[in-house]
Backbone bond lengths (Angstrom), bond angles and torsions (degrees), N, CA, C in turn:
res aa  C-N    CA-C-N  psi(-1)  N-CA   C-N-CA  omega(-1)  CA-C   N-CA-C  phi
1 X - - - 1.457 - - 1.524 112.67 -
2 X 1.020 105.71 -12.31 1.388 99.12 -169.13 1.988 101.90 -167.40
3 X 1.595 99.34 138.52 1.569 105.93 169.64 1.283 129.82 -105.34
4 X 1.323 153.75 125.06 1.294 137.77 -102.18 1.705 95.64 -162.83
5 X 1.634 118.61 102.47 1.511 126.86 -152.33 1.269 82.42 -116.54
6 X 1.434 122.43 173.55 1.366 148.63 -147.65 1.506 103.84 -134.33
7 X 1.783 118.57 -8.79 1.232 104.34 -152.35 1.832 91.39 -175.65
8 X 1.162 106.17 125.03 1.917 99.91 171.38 1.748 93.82 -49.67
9 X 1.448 127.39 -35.22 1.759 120.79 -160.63 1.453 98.30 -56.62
10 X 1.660 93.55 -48.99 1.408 100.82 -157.76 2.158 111.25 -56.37
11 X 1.126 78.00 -60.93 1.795 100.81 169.25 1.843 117.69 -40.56
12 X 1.320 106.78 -17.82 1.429 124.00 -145.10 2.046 75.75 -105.58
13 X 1.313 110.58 -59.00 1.424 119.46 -173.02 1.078 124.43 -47.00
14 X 1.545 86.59 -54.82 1.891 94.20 178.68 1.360 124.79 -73.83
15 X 1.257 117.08 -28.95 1.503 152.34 -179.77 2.167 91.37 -55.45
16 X 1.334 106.96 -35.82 1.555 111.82 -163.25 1.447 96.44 -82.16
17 X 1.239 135.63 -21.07 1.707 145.40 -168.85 1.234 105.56 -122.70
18 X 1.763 134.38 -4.51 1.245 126.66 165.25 1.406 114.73 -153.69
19 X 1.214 120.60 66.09 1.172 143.24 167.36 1.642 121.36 -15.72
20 X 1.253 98.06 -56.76 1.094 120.90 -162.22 1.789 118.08 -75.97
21 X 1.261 87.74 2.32 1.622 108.29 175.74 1.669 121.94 -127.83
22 X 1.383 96.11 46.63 1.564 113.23 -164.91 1.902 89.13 -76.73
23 X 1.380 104.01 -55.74 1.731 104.12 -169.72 1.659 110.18 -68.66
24 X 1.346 115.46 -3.91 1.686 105.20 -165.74 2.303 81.98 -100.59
25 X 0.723 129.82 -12.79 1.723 135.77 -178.30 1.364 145.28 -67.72
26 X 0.577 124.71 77.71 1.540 146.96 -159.77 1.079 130.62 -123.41
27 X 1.863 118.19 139.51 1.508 111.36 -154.46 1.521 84.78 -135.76
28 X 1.622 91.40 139.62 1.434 99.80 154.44 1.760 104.74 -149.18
29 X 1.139 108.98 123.16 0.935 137.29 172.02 1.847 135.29 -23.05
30 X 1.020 135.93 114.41 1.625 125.26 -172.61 1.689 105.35 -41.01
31 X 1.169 110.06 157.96 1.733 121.83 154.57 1.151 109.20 -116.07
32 X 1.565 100.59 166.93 1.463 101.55 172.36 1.548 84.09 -140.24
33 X 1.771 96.23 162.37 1.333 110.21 163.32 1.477 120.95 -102.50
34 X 1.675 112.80 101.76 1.377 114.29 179.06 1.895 117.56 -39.56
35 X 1.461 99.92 -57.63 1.335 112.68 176.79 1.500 99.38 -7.47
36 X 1.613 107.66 -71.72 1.542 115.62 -161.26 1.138 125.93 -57.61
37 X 1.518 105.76 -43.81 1.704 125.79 -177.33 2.155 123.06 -69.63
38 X 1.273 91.94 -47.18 1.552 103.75 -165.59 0.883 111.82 -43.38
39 X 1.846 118.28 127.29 1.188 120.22 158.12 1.472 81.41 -136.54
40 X 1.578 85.57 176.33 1.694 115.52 -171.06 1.862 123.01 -80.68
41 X 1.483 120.14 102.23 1.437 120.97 178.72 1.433 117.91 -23.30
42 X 1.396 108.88 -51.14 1.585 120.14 -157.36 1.432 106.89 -93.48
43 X 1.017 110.72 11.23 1.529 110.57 -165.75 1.858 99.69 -142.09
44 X 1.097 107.74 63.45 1.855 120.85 171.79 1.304 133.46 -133.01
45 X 1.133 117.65 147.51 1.427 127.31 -161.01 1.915 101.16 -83.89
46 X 1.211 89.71 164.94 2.289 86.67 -175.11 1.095 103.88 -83.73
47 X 1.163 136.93 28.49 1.568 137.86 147.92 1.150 145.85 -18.92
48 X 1.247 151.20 99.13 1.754 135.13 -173.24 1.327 103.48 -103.12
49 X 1.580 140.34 134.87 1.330 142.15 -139.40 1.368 89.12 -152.15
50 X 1.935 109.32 112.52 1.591 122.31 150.53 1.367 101.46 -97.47
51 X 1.168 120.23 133.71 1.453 132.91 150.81 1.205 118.45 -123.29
52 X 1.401 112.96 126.03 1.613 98.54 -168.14 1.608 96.91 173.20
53 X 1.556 129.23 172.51 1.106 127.20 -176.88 2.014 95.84 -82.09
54 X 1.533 113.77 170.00 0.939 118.75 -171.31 1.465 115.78 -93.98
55 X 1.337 116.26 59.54 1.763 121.10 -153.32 1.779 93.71 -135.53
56 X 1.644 91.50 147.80 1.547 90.22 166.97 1.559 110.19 -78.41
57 X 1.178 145.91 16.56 1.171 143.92 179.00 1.492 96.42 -95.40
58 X 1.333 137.38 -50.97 1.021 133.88 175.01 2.072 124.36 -59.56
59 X 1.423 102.60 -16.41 1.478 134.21 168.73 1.401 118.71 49.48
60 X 2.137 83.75 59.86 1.633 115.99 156.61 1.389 102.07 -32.82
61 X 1.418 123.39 -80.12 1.323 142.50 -112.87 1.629 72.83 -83.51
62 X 1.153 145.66 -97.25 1.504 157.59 179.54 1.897 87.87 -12.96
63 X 0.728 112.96 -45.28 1.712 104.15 -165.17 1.469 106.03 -78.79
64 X 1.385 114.12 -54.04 1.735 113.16 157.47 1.545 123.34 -49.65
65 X 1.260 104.51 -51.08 1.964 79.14 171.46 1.732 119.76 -73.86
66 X 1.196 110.43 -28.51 1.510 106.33 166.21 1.815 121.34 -52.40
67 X 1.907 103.94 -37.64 1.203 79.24 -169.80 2.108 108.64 -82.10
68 X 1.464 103.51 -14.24 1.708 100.68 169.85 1.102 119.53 -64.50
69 X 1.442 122.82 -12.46 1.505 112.75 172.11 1.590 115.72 -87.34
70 X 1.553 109.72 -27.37 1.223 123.28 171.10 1.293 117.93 -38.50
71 X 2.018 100.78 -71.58 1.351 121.17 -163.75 1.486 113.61 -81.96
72 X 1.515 111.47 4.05 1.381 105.64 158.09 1.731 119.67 -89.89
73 X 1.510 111.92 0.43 1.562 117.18 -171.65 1.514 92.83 -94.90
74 X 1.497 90.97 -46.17 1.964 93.53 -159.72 1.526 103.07 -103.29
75 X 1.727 129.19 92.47 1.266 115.55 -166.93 1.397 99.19 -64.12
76 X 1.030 130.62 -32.10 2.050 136.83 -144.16 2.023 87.06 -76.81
77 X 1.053 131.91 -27.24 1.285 142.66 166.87 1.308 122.38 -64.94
78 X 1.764 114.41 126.38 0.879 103.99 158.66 1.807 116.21 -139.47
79 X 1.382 114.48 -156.82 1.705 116.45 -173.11 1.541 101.22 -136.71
80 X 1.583 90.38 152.17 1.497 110.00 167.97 1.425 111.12 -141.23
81 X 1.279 98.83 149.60 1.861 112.79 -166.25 1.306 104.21 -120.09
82 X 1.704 151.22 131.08 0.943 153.10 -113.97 1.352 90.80 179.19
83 X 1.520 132.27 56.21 1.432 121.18 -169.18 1.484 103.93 -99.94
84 X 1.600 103.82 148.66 1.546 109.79 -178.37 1.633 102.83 -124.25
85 X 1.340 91.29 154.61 1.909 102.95 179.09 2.175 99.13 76.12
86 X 1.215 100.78 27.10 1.508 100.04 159.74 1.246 119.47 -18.16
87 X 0.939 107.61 -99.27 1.587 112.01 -177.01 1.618 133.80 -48.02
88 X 1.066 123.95 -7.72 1.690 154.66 -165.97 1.531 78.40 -114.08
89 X 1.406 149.63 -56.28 1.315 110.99 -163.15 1.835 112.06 -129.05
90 X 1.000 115.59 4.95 1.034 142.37 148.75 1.913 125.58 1.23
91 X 1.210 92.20 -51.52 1.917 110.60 168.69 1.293 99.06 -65.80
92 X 1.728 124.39 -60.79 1.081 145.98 -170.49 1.934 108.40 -43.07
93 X 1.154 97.01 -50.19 1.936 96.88 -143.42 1.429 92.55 -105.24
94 X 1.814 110.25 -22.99 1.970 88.59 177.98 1.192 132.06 -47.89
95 X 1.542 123.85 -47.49 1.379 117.89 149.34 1.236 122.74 -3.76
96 X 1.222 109.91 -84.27 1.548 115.22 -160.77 1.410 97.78 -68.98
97 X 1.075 146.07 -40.74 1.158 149.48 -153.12 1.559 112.70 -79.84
98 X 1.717 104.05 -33.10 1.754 123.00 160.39 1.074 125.57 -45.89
99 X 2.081 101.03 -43.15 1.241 80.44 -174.32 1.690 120.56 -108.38
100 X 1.457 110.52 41.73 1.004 102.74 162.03 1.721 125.52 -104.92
101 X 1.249 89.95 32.98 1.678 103.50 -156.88 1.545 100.69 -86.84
102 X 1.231 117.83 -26.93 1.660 109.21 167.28 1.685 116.58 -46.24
103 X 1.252 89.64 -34.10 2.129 88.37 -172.84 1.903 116.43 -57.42
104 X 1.723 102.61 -30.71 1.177 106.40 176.33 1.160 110.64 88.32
105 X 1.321 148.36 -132.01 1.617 161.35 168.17 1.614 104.17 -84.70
106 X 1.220 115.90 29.55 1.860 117.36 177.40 1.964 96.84 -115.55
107 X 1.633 108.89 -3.59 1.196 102.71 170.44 1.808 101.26 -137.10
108 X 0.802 121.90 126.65 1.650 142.82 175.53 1.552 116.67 -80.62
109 X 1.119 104.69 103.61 1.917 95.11 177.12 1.415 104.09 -127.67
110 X 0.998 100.20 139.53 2.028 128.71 -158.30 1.657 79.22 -135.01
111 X 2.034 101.75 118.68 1.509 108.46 158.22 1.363 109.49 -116.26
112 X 1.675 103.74 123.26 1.533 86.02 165.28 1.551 100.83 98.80
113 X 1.369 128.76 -13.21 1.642 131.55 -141.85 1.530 110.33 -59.24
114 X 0.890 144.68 138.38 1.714 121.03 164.91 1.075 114.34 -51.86
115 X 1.664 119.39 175.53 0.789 135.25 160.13 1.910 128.58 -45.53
116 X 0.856 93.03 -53.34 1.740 102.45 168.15 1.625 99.34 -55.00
117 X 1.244 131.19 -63.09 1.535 99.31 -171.62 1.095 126.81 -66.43
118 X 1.362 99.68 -33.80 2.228 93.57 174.19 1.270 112.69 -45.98
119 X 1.409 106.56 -39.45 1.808 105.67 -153.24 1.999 86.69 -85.31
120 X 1.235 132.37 -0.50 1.466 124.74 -178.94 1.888 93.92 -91.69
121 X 1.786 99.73 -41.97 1.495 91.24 -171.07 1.472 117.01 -68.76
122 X 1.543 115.06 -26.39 1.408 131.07 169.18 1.651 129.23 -33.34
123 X 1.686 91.59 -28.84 1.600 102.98 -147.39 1.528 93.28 -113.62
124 X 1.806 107.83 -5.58 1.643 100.44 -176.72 1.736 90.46 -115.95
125 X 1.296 132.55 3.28 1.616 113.12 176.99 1.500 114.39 -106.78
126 X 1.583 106.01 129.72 1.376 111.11 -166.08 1.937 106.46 -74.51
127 X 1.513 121.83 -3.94 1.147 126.17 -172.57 1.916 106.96 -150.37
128 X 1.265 113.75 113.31 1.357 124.76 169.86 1.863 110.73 -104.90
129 X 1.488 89.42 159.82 1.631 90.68 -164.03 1.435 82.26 -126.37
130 X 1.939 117.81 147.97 1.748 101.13 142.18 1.838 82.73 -142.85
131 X 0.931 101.90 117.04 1.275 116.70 163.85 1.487 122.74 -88.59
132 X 1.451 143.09 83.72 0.923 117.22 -133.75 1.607 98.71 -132.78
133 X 1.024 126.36 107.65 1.987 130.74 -144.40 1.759 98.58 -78.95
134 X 1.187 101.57 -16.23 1.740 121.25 176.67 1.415 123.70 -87.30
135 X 1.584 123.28 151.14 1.802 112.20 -162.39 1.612 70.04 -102.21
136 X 1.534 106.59 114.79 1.721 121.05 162.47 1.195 110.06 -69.94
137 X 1.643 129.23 165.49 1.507 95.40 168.62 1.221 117.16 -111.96
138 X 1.420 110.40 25.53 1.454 128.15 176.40 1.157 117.83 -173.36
139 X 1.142 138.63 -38.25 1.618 129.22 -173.76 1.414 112.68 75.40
140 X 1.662 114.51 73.74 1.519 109.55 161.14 1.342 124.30 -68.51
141 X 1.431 103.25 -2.10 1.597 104.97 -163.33 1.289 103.82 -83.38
142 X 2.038 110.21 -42.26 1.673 108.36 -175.40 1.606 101.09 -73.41
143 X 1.244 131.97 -12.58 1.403 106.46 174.47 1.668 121.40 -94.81
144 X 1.296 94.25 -15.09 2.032 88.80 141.98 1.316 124.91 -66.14
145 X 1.259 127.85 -52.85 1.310 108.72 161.79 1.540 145.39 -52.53
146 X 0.877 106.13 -47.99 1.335 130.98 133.39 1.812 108.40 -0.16
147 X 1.254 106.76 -94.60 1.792 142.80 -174.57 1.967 80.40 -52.86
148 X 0.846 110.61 -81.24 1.516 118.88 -163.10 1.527 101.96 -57.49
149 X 1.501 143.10 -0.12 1.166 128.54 161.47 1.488 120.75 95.54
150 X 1.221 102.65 7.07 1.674 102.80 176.19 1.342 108.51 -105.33
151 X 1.833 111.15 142.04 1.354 88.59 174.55 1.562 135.02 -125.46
152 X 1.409 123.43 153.36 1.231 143.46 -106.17 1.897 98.55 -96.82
153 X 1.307 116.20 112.02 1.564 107.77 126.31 1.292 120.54 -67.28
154 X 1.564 118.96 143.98 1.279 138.06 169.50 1.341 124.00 -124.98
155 X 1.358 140.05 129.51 1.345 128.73 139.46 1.604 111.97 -49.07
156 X 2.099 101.83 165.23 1.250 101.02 176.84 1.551 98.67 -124.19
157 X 1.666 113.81 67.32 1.453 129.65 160.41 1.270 111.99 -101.54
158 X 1.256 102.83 125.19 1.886 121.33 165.79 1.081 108.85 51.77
159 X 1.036 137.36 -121.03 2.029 139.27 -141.54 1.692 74.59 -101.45
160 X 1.276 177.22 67.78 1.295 149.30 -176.08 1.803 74.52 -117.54
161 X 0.935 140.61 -74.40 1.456 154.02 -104.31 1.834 94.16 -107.81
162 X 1.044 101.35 -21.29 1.854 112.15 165.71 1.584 105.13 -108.87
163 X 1.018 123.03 22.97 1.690 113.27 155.42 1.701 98.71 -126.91
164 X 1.497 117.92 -11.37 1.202 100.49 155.43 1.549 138.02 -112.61
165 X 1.263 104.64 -18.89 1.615 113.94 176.11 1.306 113.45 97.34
166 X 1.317 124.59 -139.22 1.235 139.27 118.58 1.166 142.69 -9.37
167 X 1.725 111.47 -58.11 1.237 130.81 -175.39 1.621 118.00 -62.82
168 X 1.295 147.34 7.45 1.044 104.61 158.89 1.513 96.26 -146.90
169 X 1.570 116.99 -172.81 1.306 122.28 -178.17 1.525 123.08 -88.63
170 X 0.964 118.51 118.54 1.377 128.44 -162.57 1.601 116.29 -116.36
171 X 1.639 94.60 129.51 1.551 101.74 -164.73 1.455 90.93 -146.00
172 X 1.739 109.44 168.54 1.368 118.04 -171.62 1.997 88.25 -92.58
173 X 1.605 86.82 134.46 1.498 100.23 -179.08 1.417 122.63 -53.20
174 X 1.716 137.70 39.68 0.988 131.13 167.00 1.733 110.75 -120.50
175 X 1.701 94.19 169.37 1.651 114.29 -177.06 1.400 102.20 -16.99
176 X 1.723 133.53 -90.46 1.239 130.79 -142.97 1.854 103.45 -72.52
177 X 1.142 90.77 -47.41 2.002 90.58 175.84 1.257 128.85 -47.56
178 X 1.355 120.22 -28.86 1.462 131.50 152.59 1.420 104.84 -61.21
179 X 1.696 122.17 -71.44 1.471 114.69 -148.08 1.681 97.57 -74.57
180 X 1.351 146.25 5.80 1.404 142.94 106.50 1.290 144.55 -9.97
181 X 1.578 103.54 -69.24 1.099 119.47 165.32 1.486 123.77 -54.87
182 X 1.459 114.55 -58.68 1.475 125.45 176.10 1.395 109.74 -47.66
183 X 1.975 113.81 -48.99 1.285 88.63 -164.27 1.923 131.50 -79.38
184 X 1.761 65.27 -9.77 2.031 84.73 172.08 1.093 112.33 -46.15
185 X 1.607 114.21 -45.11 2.089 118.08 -155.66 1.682 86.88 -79.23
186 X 1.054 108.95 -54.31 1.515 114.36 -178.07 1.288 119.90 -24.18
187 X 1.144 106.32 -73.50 1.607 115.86 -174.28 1.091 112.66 -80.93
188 X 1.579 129.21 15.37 1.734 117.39 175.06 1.896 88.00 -151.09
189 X 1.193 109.26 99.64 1.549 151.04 -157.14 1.811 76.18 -84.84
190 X 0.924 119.63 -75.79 1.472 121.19 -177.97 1.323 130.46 -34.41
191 X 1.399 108.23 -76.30 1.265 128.49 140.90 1.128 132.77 -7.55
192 X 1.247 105.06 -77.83 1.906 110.78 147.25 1.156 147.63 -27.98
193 X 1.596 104.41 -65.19 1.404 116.83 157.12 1.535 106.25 -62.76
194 X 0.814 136.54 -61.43 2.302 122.54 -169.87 1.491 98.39 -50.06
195 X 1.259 107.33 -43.88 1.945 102.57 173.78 1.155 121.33 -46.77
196 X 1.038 109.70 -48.19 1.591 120.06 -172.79 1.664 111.61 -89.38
197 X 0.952 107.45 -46.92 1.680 106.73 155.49 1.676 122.97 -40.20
198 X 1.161 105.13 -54.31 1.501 114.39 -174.79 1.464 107.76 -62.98
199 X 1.554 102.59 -53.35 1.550 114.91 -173.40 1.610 110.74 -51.27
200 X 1.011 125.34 -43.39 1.312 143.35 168.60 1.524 112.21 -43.83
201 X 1.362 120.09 -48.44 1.592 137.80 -166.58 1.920 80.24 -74.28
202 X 0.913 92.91 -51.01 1.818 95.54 -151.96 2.327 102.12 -68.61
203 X 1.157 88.18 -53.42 1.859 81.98 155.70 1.410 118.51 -59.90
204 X 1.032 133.80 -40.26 1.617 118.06 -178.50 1.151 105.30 -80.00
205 X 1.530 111.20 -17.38 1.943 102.17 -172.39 1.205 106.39 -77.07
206 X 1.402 115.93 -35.33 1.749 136.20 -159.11 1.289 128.96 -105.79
207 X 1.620 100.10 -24.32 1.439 109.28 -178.14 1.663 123.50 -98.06
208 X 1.302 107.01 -17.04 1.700 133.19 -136.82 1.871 89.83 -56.92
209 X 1.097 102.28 163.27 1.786 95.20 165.23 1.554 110.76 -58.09
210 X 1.380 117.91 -34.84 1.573 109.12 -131.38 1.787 85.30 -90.00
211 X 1.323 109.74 -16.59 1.299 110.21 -174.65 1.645 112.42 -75.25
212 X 1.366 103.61 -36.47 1.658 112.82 -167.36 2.246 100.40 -83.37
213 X 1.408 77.73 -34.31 1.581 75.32 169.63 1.941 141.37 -47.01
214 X 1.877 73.50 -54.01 1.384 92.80 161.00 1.192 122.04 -57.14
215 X 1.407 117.64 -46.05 1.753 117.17 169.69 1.549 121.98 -45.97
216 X 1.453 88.34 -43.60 1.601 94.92 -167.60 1.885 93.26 -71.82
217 X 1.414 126.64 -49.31 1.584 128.40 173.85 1.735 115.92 -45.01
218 X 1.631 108.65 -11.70 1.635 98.83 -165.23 2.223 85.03 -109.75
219 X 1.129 112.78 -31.00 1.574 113.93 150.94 1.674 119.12 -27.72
């Protein structure tokens, strides 16, 4: 009776190859469970946080040279890498991943990590990135960040920009648009934190189960 999208993008896509199913279409949106995620805005380490599979579609490689240009401006800064599907992309991302090996222990790479460590590394980085060169059809990843209190660079592919709103800073997923972005949050401590504060208010207000539930109950 009914087809059930994650995202107006998503709905918007399929909608372009099946027309004819404009009235059976309907979106309701991911949740997240704050419970799991929350950590505290005002209280974070100088961290920059990729989480994400280890693919140039997800736009490692653009996010790694942004953050070496970063962490050579801002020594007191550092990065963590949170890559998923290790082994599946692995040929691909060592490169990039090599060359951040001069920094030493000022960049953190987790392959493969569970779930429990992202959501620990989540809750200690004052700045997350998903640059994502692909129309997602939602971005569960920015609304972990999000939930967990860091606040957000975004690409503006597919559902990304309706799981965040407002809330975060949005740039086209390459080299200089990141090392932009970063140094913006960086240097305005304030700024940062109300971003990430707010963003937080606006996922639990918008995202929560009980809210999407209801959507899915008025379906």
């Amino acid at each position: 009776d009914r087809l059930i999208f994650v995202s107006r993008a998503a709905r918007t896509e399929f909608l372009a190859d099946y027309p004819a199913f404009d009235a059976w279409a309907s979106v309701v949106c991911n949740p997240i469970d704050m419970d799991c995620w929350r950590g505290y805005p005002e209280d974070r380490e100088k961290l920059i946080l990729f989480s994400g599979r280890a693919m140039a579609e997800k736009g490692l490689d653009a996010f790694c040279e942004a953050l070496a240009v970063v962490l050579d401006r801002k020594p007191e800064w550092r990065g963590a890498l949170m890559l998923g599907d290790w082994d599946q992309h692995r040929e691909w991302a060592k490169p990039h991943i090599q060359a951040l090996s001069r920094f030493g222990d000022r960049v953190e790479i987790r392959k493969s990590a569970p779930l429990a460590e992202v959501r620990d590394v989540a809750r200690r980085a004052a700045i997350a990135a998903v640059p994502s060169r692909v129309a997602e059809a939602m971005g569960l990843t920015a609304l972990e960040a999000h939930a967990a209190g860091a606040a957000l660079i975004s690409s503006v592919r597919g559902g990304l920009r309706e799981a965040s709103g407002l809330h975060a800073l949005y740039t086209e997923p390459e080299t200089d648009g990141l090392i932009q972005a970063m140094l913006r949050l960086i240097e305005d401590d304030a700024g940062r934190i109300a971003m990430a504060r707010d963003a937080q208010a606006f996922v639990a207000r918008t995202h929560a189960p009980q809210s999407r539930a209801a959507e899915l109950d008025r379906l």
